[in-house]
N, C-alpha and C positions, 0 to 999 in steps of 0.2 A: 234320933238324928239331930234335932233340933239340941243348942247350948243352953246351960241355966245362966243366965247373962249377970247371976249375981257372982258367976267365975271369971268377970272378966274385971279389970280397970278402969272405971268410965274414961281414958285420957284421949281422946277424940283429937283428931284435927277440926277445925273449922267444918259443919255439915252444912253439905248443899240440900236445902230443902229438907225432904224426911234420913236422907242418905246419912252416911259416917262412918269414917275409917277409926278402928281401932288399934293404938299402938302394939295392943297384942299379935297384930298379926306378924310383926317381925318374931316372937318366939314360935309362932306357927309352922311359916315358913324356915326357921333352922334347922326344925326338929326335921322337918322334911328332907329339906337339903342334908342332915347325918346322915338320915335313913335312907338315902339314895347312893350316898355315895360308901355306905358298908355292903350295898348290891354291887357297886360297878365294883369295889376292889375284890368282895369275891367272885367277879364273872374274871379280869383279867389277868389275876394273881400267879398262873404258873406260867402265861405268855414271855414274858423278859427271862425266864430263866427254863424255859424248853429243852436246852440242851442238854444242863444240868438234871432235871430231871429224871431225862432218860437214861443217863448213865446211875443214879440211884437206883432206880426200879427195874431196870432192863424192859423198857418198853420204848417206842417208837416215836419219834418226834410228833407222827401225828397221832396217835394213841394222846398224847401231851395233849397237842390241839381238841381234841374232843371234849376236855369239860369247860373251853373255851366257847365252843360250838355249841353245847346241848344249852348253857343260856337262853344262845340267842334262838335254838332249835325250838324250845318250851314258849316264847314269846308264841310261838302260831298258832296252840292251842290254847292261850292260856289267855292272848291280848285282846280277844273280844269278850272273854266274858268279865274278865276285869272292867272294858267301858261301858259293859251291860248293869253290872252292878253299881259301879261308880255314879254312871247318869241318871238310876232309876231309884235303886234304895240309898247305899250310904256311902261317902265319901271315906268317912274317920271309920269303919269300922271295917272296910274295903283295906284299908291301907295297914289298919290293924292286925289284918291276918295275915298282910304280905309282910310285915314285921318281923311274925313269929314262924314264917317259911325263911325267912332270911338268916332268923337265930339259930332255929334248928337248920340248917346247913352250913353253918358254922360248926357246931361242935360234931357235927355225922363228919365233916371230913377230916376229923381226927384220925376216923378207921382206916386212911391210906397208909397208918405205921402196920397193921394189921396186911392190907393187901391192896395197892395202887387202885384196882377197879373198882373198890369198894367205895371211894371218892364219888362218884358216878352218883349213890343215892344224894348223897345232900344236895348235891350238883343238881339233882332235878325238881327237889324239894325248892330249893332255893329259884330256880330258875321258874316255876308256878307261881313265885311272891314277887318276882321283878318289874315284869310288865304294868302291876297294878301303879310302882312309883315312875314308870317312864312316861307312865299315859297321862299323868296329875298335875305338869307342872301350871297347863294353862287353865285347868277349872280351881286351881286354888286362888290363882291369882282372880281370878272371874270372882270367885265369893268373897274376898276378902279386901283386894285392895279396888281403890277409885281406877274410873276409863285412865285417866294421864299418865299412871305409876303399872298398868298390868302387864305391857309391855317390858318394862325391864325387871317386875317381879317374875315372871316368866323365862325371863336370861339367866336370873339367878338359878332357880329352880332346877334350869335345865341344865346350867352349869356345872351341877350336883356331878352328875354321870361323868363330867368329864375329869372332876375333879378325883373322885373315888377312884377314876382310870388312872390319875394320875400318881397315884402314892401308892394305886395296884402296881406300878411300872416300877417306881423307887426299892419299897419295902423289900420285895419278895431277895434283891441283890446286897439287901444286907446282914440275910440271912444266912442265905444260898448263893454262893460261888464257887468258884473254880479250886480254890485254894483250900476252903474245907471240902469240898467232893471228895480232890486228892487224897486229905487225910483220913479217909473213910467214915467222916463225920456228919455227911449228907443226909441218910434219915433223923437224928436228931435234931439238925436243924433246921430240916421240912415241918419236924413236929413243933419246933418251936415258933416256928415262921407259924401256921394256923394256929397255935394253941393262943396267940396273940391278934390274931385274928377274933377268935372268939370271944374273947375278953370284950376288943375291942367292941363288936357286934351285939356284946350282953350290953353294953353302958348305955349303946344307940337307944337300944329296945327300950330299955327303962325309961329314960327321957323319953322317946318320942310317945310311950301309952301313958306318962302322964302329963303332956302337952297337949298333944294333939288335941285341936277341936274340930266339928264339921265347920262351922261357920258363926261368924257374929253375930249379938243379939240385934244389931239391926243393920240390913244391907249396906253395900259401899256405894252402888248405882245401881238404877233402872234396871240395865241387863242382870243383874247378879241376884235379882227377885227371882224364885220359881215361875215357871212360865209353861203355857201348855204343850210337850210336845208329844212328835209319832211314835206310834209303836215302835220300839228300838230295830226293827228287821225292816220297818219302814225308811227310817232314817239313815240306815248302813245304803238301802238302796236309792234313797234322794242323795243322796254324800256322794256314791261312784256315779251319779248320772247329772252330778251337778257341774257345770262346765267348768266355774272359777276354782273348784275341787281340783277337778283334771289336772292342769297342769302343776299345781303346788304336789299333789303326789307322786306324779313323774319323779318333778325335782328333788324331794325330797327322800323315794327310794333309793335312788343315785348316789345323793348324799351320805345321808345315812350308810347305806349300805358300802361303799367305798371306806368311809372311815372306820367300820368296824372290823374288814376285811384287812385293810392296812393293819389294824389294831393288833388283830389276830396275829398277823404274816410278819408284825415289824420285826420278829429276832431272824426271821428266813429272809427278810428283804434285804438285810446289810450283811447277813452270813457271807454272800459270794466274794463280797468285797474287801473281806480280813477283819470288820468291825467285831467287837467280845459284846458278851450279851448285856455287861453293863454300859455299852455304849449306844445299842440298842434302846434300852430302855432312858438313858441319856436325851436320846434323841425323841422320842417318844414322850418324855416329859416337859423337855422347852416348848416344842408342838403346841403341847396343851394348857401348860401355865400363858405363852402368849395368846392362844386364842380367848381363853377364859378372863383375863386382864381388857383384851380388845371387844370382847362380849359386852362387858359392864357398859362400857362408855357408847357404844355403838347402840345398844338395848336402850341406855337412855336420850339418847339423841333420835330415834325413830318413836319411843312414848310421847315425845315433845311433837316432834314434826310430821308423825304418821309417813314418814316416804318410806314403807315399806318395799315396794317393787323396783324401784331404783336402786336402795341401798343391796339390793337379794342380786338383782342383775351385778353389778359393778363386784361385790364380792364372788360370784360363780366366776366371775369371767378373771379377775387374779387370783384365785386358789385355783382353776386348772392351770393358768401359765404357769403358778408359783409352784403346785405341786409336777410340774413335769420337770419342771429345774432340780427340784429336790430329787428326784430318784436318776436325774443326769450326775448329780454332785456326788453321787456314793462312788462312781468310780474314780473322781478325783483322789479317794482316800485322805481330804482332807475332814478329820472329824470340823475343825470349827467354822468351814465354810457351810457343811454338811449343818451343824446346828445354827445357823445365820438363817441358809434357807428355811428349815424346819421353825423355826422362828415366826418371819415372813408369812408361812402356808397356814400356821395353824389361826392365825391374825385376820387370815381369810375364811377360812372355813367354817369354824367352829360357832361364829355367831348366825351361821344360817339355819343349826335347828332353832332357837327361840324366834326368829324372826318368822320362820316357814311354818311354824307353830301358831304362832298369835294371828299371823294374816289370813290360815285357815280359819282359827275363829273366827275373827270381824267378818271375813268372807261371806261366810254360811251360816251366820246366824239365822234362827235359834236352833239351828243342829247343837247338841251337847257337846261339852268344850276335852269330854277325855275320848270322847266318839272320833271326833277330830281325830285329836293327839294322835289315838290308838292308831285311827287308820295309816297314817301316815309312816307312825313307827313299823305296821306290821309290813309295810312294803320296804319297808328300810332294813328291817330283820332277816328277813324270808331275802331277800336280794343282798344283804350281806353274805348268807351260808353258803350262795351258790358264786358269789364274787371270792369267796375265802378260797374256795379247793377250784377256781378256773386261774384266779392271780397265783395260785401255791405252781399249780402245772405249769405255769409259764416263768415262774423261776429256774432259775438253770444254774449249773453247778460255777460259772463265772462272771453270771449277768442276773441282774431282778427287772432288766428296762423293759420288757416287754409287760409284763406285770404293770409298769406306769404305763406305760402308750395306754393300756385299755381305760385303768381308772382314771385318766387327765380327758379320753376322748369324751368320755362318759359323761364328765360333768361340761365338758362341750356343749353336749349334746342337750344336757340339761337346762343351761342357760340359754339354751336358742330357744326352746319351748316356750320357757316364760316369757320371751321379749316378746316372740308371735304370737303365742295365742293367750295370752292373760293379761286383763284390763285392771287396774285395782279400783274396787267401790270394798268400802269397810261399811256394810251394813249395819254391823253394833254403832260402830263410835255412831254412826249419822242419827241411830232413833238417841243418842246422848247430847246431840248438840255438838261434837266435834265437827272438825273440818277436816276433809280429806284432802289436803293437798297436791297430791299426784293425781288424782280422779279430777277435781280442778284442772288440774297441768294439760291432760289428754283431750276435756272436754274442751276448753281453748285452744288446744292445737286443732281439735278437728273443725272447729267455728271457724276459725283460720283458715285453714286445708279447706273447706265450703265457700269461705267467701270469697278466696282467690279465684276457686273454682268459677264462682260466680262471674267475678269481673273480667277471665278471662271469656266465658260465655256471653258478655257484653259487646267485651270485644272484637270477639268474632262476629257477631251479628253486624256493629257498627262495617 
């Protein structure tokens, strides 16, 4: 598990004390970031072009949908014992195997020239190797970089997924359109769409098995030392019975699980409207280039200030107003107004997993940092499949708004939870020396809120 540190670069930042950041950890963190984002394009890769499919294979738009589904389906079985292994034995060798589920379900779904359902095996090979990179992005950052910078290596990380989603949305339409379907040229250029895929997916592999390490040969802080903790079946059950837990997993099911359900539905959500599937994935891609762009900046301005709970409220509460606009604008049939908002929402959203992520951490420290992750994605996963096929039924052959009223109330719903009932105290940064500036903020309001109290009890007595 442990690094021979004579593989690293001694090129250090200035060390606090025994601690020290390695500049290797930016090649760390790439390899990661490829090997993440070669998962999400093959989880979203036939979503934007659904329609097209169906008409190559004679199967059913959601026959389509299902090797979008079995993804996220294989996360429930598969995302505890990835942060079983992660937290207990090995990081880099956890991730190693999820690599080589990822290769091989690359070249298995070759055999969809062979027979459509035959897709289905790699599909589930692949979806056993995913979970391990969704769950990793906040204990990489924990081993690797200093308290200041874990929060926006944590954005990056997480960024991965969104990014891979997003070239899954591009590619698949410059392969596969309308125009070859027509000329009955549609399985060859199914085959060529993955045969490219795999390629791509061969190159990940190779770099990320000979990058990757568990960890530097000497810590970056305090927290990032091994540490003693519970039995893992202990800790799953301190984790749901932990109050500051509670509501960040609400939120974060919500989350999560809205965006992946949209992800799924986005060529069924602007169908009614007359939109073609590459306007779909059009749309789908502006979404997540601005979230991703508004991630970086936002990730590193809450590393700086720790105002994690403000910044999570204020974004929940404009990504529901901005996503409920967005699925009112599809019936304008204006594409560019339709990508302005889509713009707007994704600016909002997107940076709520690295934030809902790291704040579990500090939160619940010394609970294990993919323990976290894990749990939070599997609520996000598991409430994506059943948000995918209840948003799908409430599309209708002229309208998708009903499908929004649910997912805008939802995150509603979700930002009420964390205003009432969650306090932020960051237990990691506080045993580092940071300051918690919003826990500050709250403990002076209520000394306030007390002393008022007071003086009005004065003067009533008076």
């Amino acid at each position: 598990m442990g690094s021979d540190p004579e593989k690293y670069q001694r090129q250090e930042d200035e060390p606090v004390g025994e601690y020290k950041e390695y500049r290797y950890r930016y090649a760390v963190l790439a390899v990661y970031t490829l090997a993440t984002m070669s998962g999400a394009i093959l989880w979203i890769v036939l979503s934007p072009i659904s329609e097209q499919v169906s008409k190559i294979y004679g199967v059913s738009g959601a026959v389509v949908d299902t090797n979008t589904l079995l993804f996220m389906l294989m996360y429930l079985p598969t995302g505890f014992i990835s942060n079983y292994i992660m937290d207990r034995y090995s990081l880099a060798w956890a991730l190693r195997f999820a690599m080589l589920c990822l290769l091989v379900c690359s070249w298995l779904h070759l055999l969809i020239d062979a027979n459509f359902y035959l897709l289905f095996v790699g599909t589930v090979i692949g979806g056993m190797g995913n979970p391990f990179f969704l769950n990793a992005p906040a204990k990489i950052a924990a081993l690797w970089f200093k308290p200041d910078a874990r929060a926006l290596a944590t954005t990056i990380g997480s960024m991965a997924n969104p990014l891979g989603t997003l070239i899954g949305l591009v590619l698949p339409n410059l392969f596969v359109n309308k125009h070859v379907v027509n000329k009955g040229h549609g399985k060859s250029a199914m085959v060529d769409l993955i045969l490219l895929q795999a390629i791509l997916t061969t190159v990940i592999a190779v770099l990320f098995f000979l990058v990757f390490r568990e960890r530097p040969p000497t810590p970056p802080s305090l927290t990032s030392v091994e540490h003693t903790q519970e039995p893992f079946f202990a800790s799953c059950k301190s984790l749901l019975r932990n109050r500051k837990f509670q509501p960040l997993l609400f939120c974060s099911t919500i989350i999560i699980g809205v965006a992946n359900a949209t992800s799924t539905l986005i060529d069924q959500l602007v169908h009614p409207y007359g939109y073609s599937s590459a306007d779909s994935g059009l749309i789908g891609v502006i979404l997540l280039l601005a979230g991703m762009i508004s991630s970086i900046f936002i990730g590193a301005y809450v590393s700086k200030s720790r105002r994690f709970k403000r910044t999570i409220v204020i974004l929940l509460w404009c990504s529901s107003i901005l996503g409920l606009s967005l699925y009112g604008a599809f019936a304008t049939k204006s594409l560019a107004f339709v990508l302005i908002l889509a713009a707007l929402t994704g600016l909002c959203i997107l940076p709520l997993y690295p934030l809902l992520f790291e704040l579990a951490c500090e939160s619940t420290y010394p609970i294990g940092e993919a323990l976290n992750v894990g749990m939070l994605m599997f609520g996000g996963q598991a409430f994506g499949i059943i948000l995918t096929y209840i948003g799908g039924s409430l599309i209708g052959s002229h309208s998708s708004l009903g499908a929004g009223f649910l997912f805008s109330g939802l995150q509603v719903a979700a930002v009420l939870v964390i205003m009432m009932t969650f306090k932020q105290k960051l237990v990691r940064s506080e045993m580092e020396g940071f300051v918690d500036m919003d826990a500050e903020e709250q403990d002076s309001g209520e000394k306030i809120g007390e002393g008022s109290r007071g003086v009005r009890s004065i003067n009533d007595e008076e």
